[in-house]
C-alpha positions as CSV (number, residue, x, y, z in Angstrom):
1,X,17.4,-6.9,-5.3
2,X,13.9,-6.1,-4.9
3,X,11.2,-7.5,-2.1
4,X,7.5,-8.5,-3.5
5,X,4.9,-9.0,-1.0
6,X,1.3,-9.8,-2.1
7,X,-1.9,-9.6,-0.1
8,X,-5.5,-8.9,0.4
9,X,-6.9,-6.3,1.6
10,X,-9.6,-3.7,1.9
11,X,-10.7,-0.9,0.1
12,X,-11.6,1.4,3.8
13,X,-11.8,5.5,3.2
14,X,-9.6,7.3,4.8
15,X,-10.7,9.0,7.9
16,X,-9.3,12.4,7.7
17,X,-10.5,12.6,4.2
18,X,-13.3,10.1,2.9
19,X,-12.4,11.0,-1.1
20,X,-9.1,8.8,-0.5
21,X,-9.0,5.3,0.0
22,X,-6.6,3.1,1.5
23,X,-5.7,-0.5,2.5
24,X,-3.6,-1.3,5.3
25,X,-0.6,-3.8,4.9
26,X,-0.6,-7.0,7.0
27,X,1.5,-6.5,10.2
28,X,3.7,-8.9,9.1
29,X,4.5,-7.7,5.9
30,X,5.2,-3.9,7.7
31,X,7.8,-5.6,9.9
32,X,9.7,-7.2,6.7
33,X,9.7,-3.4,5.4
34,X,10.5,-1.9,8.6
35,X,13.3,-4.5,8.9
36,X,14.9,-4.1,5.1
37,X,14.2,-0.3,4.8
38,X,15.3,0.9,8.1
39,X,16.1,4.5,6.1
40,X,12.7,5.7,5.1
41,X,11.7,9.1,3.3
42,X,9.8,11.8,4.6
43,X,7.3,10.8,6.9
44,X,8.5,7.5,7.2
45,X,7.7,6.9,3.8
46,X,8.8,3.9,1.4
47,X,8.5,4.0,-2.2
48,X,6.8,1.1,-3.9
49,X,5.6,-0.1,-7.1
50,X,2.0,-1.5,-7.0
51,X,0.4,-3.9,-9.3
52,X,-3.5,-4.7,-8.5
53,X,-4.6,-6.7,-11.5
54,X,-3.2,-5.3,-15.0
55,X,-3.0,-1.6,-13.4
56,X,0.8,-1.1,-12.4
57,X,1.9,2.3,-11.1
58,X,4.5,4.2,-8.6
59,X,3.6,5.9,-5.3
60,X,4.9,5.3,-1.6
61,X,3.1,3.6,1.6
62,X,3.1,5.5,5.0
63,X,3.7,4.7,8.2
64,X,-0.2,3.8,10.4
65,X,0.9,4.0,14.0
66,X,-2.7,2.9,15.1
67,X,-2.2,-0.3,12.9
68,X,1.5,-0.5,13.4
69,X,1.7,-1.0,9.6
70,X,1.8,1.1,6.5
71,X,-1.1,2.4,4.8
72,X,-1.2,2.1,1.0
73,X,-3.6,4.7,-1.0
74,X,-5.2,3.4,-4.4
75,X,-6.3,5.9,-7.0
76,X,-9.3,6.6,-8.1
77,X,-8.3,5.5,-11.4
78,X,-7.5,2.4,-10.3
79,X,-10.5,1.9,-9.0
80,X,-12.3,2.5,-11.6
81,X,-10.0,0.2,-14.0
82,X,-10.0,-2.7,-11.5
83,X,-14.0,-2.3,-11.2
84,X,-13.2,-1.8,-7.0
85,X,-14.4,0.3,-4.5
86,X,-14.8,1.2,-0.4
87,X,-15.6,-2.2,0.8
88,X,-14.4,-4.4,-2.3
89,X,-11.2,-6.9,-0.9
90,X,-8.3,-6.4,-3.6
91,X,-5.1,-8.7,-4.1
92,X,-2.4,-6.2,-4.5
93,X,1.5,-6.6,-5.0
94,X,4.2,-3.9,-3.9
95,X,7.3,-4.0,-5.4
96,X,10.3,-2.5,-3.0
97,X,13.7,-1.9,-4.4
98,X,16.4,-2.5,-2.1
99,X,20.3,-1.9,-3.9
């Protein structure tokens, strides 16, 4: 069984380093995971599969206390595939396993 959220978000840089960029999940979608992953990895991470347009890859979102939600980073080289930047809104899909 696996859960699928899609959403909008944000391209924002990271504050503690400005080369990464992130999006932040929509509260409500970090309560479904918080609710159906209670055990999480380290640093309260969960593993997810991301799709943002034809770019598909692996990676994890992390807990964002100041958002309570998770944050999600996108690569550079997705980025640069999906013609987004800082600033740009993206429609992005995670893929969670849960069995």
């Amino acid at each position: 069984m696996e859960l699928r959220l899609t959403f909008v978000a944000e391209l924002r840089p990271w504050s503690s380093n400005p080369a990464m960029t992130l999006v932040t999940l929509p509260v409500d979608d970090a309560e479904d995971i918080r609710e159906l992953v209670p055990e999480r990895r380290g640093f309260g991470s969960v593993p997810v599969g991301v799709e943002i347009g034809d770019t598909h890859w692996n990676t994890s979102v992390f807990p964002d206390k100041e958002a309570d939600s998770f944050v999600l980073p996108i690569k550079k080289a997705v980025r640069v595939a999906q013609g987004i930047d800082i600033g740009d809104e993206a429609e992005i899909t995670l893929v969670i396993q849960l069995d």
